[in-house]
ZAROGU-695338 format. One record per atom (N, C-alpha, C): residue number from 1; residue in three letters; atom name; y, x, z. Coordinates in steps of 0.05 Angstrom, whole numbers, plus 5000, padded with zeros to 4 digits. Example, Ala and Ser with C-alpha at 12.3 -4.5 7.8 and 13.67 -1.06 7.14 Angstrom:
BEGIN
[1 'ala' 'N' [4886 5264 5156]];
[1 'ala' 'CA' [4910 5246 5156]];
[1 'ala' 'C' [4934 5264 5156]];
[2 'ser' 'N' [4955 5257 5142]];
[2 'ser' 'CA' [4979 5273 5143]];
[2 'ser' 'C' [5001 5258 5157]];
This chain:
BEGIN
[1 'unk' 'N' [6540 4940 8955]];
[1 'unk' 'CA' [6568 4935 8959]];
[1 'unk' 'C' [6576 4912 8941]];
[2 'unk' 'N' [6593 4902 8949]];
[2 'unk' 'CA' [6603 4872 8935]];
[2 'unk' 'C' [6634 4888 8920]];
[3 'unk' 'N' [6624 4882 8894]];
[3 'unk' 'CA' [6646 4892 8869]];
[3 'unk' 'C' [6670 4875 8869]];
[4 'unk' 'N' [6668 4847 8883]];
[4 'unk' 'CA' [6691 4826 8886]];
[4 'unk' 'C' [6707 4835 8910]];
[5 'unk' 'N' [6716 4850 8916]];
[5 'unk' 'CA' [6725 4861 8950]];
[5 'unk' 'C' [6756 4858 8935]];
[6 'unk' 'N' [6773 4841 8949]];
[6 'unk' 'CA' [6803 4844 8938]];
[6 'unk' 'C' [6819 4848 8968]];
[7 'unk' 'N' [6843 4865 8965]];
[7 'unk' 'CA' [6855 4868 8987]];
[7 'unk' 'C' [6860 4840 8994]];
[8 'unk' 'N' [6871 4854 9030]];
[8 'unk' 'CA' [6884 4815 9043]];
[8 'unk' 'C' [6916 4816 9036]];
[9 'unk' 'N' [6928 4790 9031]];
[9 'unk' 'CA' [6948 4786 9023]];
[9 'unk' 'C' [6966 4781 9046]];
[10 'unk' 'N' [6981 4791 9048]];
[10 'unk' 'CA' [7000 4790 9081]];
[10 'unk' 'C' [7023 4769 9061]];
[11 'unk' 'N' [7023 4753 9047]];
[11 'unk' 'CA' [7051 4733 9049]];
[11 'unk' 'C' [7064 4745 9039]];
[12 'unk' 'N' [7072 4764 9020]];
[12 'unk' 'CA' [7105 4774 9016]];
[12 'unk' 'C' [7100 4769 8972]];
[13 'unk' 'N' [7120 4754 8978]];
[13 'unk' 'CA' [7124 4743 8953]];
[13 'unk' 'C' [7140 4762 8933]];
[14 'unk' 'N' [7136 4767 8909]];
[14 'unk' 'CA' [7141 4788 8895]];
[14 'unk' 'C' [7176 4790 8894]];
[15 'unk' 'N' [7196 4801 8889]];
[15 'unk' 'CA' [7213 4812 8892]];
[15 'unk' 'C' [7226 4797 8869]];
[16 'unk' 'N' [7246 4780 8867]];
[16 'unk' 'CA' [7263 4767 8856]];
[16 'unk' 'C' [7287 4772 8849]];
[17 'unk' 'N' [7303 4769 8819]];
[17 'unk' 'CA' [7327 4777 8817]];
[17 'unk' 'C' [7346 4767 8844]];
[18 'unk' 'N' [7363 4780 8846]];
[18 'unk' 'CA' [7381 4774 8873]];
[18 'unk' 'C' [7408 4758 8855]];
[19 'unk' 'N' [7423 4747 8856]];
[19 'unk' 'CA' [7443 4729 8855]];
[19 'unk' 'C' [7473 4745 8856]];
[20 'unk' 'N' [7480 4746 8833]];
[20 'unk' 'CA' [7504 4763 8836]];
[20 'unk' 'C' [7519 4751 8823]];
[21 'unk' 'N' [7547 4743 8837]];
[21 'unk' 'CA' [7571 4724 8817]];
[21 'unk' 'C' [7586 4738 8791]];
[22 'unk' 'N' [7592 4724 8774]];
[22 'unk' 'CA' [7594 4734 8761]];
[22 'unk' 'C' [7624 4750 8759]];
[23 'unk' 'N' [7630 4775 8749]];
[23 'unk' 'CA' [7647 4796 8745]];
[23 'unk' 'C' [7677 4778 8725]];
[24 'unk' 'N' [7698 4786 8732]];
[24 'unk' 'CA' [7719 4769 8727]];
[24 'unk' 'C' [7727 4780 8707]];
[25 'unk' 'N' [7731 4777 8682]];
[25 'unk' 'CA' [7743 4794 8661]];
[25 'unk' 'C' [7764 4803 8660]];
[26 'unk' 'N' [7768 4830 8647]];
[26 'unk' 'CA' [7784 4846 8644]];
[26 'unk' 'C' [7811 4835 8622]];
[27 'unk' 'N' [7843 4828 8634]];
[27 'unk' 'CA' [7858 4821 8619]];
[27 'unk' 'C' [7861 4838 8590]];
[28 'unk' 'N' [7858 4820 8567]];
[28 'unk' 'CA' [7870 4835 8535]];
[28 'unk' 'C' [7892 4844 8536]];
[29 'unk' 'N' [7911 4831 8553]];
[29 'unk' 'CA' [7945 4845 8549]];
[29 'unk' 'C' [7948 4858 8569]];
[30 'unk' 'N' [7927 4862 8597]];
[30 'unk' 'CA' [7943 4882 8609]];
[30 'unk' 'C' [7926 4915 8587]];
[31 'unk' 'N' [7908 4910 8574]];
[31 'unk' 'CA' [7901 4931 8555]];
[31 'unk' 'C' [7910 4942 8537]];
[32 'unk' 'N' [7922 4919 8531]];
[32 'unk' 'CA' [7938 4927 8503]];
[32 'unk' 'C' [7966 4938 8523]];
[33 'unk' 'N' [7974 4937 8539]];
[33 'unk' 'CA' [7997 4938 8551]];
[33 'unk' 'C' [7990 4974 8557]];
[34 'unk' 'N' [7979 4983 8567]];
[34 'unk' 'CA' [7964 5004 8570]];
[34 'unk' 'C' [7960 5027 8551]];
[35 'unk' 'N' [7949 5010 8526]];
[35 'unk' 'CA' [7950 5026 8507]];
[35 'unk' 'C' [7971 5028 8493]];
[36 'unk' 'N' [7995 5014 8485]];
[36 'unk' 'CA' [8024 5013 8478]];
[36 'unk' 'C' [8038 5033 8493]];
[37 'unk' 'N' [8038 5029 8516]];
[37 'unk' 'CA' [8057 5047 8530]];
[37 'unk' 'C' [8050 5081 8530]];
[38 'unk' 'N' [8013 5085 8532]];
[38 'unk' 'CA' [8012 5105 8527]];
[38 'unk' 'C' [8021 5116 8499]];
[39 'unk' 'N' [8009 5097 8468]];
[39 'unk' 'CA' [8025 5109 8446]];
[39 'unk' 'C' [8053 5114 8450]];
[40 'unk' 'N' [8075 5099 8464]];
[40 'unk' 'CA' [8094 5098 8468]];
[40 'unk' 'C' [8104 5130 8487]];
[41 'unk' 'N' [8090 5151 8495]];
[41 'unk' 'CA' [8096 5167 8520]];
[41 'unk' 'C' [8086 5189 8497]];
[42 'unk' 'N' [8061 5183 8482]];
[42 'unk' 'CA' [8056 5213 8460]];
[42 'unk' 'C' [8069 5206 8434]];
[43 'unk' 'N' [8086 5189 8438]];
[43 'unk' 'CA' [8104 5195 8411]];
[43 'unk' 'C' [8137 5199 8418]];
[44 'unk' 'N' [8136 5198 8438]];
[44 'unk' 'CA' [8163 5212 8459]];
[44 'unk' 'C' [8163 5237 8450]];
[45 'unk' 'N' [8155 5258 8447]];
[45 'unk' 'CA' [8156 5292 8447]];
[45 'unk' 'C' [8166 5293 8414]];
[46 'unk' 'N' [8139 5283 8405]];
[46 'unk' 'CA' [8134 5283 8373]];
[46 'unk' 'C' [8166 5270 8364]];
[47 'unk' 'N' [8172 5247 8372]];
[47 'unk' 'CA' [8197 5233 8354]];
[47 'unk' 'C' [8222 5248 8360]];
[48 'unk' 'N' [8234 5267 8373]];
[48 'unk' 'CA' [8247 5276 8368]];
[48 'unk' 'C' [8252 5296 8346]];
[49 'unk' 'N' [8231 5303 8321]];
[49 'unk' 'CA' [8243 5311 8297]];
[49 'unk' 'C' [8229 5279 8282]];
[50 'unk' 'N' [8215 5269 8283]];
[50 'unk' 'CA' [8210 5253 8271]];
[50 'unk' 'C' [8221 5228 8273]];
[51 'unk' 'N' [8247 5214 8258]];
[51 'unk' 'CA' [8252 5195 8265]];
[51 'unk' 'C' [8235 5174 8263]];
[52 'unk' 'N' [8223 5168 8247]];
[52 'unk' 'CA' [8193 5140 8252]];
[52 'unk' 'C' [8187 5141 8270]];
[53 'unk' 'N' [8178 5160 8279]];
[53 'unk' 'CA' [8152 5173 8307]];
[53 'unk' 'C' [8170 5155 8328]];
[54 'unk' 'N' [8195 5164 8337]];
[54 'unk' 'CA' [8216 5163 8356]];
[54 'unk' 'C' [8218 5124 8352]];
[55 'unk' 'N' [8229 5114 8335]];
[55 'unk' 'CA' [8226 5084 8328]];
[55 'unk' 'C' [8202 5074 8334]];
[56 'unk' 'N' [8175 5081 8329]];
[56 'unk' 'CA' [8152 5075 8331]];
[56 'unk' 'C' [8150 5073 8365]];
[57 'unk' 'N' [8159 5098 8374]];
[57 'unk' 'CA' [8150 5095 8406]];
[57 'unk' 'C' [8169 5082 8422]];
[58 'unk' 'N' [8190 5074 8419]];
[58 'unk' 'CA' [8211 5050 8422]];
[58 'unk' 'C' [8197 5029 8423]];
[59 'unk' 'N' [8190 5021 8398]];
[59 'unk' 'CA' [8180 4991 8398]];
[59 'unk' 'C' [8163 4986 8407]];
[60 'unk' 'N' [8138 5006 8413]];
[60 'unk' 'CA' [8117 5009 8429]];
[60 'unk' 'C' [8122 5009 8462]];
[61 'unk' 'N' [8139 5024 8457]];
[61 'unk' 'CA' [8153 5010 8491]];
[61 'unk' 'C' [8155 4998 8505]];
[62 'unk' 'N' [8176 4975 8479]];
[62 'unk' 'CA' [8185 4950 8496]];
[62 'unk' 'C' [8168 4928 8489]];
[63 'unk' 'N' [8144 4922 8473]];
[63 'unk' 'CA' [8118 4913 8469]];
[63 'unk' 'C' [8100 4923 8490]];
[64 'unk' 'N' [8097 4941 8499]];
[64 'unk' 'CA' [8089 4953 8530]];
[64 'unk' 'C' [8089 4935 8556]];
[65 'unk' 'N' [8116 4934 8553]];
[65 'unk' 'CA' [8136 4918 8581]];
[65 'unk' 'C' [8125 4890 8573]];
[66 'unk' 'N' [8134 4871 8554]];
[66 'unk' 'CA' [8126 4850 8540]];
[66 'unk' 'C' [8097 4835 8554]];
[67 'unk' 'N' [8080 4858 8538]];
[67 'unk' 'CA' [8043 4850 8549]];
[67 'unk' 'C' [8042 4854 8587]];
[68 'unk' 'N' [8051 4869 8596]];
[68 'unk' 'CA' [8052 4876 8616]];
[68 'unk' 'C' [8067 4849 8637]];
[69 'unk' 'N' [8088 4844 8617]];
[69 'unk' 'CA' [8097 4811 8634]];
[69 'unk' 'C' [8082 4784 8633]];
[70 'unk' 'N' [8063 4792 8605]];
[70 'unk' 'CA' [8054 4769 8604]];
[70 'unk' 'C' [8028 4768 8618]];
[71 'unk' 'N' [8011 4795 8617]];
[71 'unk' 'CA' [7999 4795 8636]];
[71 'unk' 'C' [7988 4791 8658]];
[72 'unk' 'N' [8011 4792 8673]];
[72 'unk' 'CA' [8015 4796 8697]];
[72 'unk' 'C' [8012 4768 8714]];
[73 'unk' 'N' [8023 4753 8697]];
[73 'unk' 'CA' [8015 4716 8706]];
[73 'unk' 'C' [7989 4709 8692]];
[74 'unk' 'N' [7978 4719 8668]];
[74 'unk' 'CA' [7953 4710 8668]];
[74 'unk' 'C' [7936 4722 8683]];
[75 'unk' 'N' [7937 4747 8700]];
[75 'unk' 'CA' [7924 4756 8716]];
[75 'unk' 'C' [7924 4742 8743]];
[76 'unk' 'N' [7946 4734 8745]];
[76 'unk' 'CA' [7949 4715 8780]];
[76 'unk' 'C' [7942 4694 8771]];
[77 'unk' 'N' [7938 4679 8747]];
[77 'unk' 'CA' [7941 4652 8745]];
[77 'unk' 'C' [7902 4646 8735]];
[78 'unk' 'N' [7896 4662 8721]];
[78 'unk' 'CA' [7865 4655 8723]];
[78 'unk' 'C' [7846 4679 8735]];
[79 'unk' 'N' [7859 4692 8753]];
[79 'unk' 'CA' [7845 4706 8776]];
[79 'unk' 'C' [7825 4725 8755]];
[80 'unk' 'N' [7836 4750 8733]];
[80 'unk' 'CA' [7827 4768 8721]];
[80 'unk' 'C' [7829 4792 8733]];
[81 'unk' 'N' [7824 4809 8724]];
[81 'unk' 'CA' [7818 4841 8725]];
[81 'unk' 'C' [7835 4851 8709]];
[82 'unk' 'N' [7851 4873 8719]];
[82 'unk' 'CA' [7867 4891 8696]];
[82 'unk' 'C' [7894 4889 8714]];
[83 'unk' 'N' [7901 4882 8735]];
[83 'unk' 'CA' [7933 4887 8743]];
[83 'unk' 'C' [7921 4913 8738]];
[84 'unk' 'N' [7916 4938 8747]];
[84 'unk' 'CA' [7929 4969 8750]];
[84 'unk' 'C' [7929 4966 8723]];
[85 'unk' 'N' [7919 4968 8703]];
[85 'unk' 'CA' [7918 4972 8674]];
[85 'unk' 'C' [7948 4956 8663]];
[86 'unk' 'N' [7950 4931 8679]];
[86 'unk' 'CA' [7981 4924 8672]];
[86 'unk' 'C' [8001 4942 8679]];
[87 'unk' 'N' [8002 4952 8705]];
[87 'unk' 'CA' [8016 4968 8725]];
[87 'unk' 'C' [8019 5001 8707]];
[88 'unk' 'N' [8011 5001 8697]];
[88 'unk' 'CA' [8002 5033 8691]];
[88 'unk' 'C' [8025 5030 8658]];
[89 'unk' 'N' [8009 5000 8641]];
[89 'unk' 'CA' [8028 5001 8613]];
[89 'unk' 'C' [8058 4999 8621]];
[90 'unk' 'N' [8070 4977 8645]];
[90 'unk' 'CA' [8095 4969 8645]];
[90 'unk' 'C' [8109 5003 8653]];
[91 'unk' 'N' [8093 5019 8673]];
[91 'unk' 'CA' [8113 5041 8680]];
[91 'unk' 'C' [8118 5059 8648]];
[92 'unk' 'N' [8093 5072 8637]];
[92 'unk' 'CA' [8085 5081 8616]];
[92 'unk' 'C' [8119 5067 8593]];
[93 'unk' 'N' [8118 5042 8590]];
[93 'unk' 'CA' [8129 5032 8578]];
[93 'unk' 'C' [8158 5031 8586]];
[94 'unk' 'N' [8165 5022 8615]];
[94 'unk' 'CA' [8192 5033 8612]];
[94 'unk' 'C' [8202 5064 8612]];
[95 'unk' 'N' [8189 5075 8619]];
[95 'unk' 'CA' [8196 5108 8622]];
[95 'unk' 'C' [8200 5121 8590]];
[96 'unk' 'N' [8179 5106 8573]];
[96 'unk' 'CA' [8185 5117 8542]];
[96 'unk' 'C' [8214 5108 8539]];
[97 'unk' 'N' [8214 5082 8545]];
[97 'unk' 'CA' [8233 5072 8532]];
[97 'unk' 'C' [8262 5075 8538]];
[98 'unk' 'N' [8260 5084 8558]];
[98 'unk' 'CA' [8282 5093 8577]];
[98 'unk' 'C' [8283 5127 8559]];
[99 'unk' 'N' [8272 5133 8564]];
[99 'unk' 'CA' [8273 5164 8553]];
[99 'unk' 'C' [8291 5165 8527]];
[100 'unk' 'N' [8276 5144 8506]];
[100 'unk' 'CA' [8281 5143 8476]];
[100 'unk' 'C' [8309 5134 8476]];
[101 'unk' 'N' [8315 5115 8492]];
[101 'unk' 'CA' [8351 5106 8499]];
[101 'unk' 'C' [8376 5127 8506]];
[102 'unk' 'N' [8350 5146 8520]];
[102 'unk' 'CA' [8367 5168 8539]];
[102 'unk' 'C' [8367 5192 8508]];
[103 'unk' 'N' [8355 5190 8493]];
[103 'unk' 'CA' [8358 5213 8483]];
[103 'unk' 'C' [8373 5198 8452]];
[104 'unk' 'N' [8374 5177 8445]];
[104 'unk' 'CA' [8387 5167 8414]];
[104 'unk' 'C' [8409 5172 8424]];
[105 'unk' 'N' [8424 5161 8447]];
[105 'unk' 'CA' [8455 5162 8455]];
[105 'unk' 'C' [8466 5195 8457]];
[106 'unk' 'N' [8440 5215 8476]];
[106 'unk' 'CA' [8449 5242 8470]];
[106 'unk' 'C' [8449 5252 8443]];
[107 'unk' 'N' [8432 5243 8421]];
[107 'unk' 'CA' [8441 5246 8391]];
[107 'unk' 'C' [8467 5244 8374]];
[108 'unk' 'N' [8475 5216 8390]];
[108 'unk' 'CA' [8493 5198 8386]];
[108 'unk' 'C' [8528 5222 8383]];
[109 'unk' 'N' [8520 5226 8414]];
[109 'unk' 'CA' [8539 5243 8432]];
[109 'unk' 'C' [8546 5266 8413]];
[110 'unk' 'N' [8528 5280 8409]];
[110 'unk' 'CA' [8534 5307 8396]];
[110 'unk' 'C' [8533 5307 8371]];
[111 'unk' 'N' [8532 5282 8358]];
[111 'unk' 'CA' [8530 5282 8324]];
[111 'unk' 'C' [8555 5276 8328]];
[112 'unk' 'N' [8572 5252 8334]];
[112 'unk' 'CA' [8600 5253 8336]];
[112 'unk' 'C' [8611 5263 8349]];
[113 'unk' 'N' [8602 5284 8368]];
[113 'unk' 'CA' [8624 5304 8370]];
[113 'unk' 'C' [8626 5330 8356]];
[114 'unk' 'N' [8606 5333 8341]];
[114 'unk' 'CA' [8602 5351 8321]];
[114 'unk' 'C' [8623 5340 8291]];
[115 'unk' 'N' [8622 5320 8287]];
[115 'unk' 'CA' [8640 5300 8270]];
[115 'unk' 'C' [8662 5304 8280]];
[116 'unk' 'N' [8671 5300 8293]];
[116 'unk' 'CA' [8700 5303 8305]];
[116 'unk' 'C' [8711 5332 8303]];
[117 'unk' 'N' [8697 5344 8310]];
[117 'unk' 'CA' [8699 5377 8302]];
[117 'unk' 'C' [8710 5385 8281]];
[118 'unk' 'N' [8688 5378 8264]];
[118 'unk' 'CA' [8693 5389 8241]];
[118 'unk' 'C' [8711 5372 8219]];
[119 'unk' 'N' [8729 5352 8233]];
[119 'unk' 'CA' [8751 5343 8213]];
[119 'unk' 'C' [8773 5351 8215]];
């Protein structure tokens, strides 16, 4: 028997990386927008005995909304990744903030009318 015996080669050329474009990066501010608004929604509960907490998630808020605007054109404008992640901080962000508005004025309300009371 002949020890040189090599299979026959039918033509098929070995299997080559395939060509994949490249993945469009993920916007920083619709992230940060994201993560603001959510701090902004778990310090909603908490800041009502804590006044910092309550200030803290305010400003986290409207820094929320902020990244989320600015976002939103760097996302249309150099064709990135992250609108829902924008979409998600701006709601996140006005809903805190709206809340925190809705509830300083009900503070507001019943501390002076509690004042008024009692003069």
């Amino acid at each position: 028997m002949d020890d040189n015996h090599k299979e026959p080669q039918y033509g098929f050329s070995p299997p080559t990386q395939s060509y994949a474009p490249p993945q469009a990066n993920t916007n920083g501010k619709a992230i940060a927008s994201l993560v603001l608004g959510i701090i902004s929604l778990i310090t909603l509960p908490i800041g009502g005995g804590i006044i910092l907490l309550g200030i803290i998630g305010f400003i986290s808020g409207i820094a929320a909304i902020a990244f989320a605007s600015l976002s939103f054109k760097e996302i249309k404008l150099m064709q990135m990744q992250g609108r829902g992640m924008a979409i998600g901080g701006l709601v996140c962000g006005i809903v805190a903030t709206s809340l925190n508005v809705l509830a300083f004025v009900i503070a507001f309300v019943i501390g002076f009318t509690t004042a008024m009371n009692n003069a």
